[in-house]
C-alpha positions in Angstrom: -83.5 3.8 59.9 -81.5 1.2 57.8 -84.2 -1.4 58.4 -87.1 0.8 57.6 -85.7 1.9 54.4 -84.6 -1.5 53.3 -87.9 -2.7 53.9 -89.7 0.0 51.6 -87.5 -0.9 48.8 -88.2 -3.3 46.4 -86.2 -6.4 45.3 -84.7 -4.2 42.7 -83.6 -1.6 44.4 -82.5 -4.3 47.4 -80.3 -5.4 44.3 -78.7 -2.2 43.7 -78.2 -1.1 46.8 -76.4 -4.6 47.2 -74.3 -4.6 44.1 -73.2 -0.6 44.5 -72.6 -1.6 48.2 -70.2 -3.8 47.1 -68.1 -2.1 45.1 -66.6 -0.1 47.3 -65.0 -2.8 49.3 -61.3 -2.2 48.5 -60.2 -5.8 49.0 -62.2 -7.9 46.3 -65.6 -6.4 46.4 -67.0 -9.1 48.0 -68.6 -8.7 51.4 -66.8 -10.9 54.4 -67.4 -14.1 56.1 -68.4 -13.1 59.5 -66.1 -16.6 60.6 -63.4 -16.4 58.6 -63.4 -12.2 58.6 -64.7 -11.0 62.0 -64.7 -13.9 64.1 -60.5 -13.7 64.3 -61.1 -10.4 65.2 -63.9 -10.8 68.0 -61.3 -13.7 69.1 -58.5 -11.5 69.6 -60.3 -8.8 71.8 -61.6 -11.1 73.3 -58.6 -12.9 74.7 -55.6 -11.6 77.0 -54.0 -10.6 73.6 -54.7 -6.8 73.2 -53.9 -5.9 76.8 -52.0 -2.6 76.1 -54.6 -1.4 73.3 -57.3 0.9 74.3 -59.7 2.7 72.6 -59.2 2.1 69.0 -61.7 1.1 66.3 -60.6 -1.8 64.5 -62.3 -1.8 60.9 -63.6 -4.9 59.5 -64.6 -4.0 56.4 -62.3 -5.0 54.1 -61.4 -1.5 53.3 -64.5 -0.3 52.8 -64.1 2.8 55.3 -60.8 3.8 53.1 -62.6 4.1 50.2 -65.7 6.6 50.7 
């Protein structure tokens, strides 16, 4: 659905959708660096780490959920 939408839009309103996107991210309104944001994240569950945590949603969206 996301796809087919973005792909009717024009660069304009690929623009907006971009810039109002981003300011709802709580923590600098600047969208994350998949290595530096995420990655840490993936790394963790990943690894033997979180071996007593089950079934929570970790949010990597720089507070983006918080804010809507």
């Amino acid at each position: 659905m996301f796809q087919a939408s973005w792909d009717r839009a024009t660069d304009e309103g690929r623009t907006e959708k971009f810039w109002r996107n981003s300011h709802s991210i709580a923590l600098g309104q600047d969208y994350g660096d998949p290595d530096r944001d995420l990655g840490p994240v993936m790394v963790f569950l990943a690894s033997d780490a979180p071996r007593f945590v089950t079934g929570q949603l970790i949010a990597v969206d720089g507070g983006q959920g918080n804010v809507r």
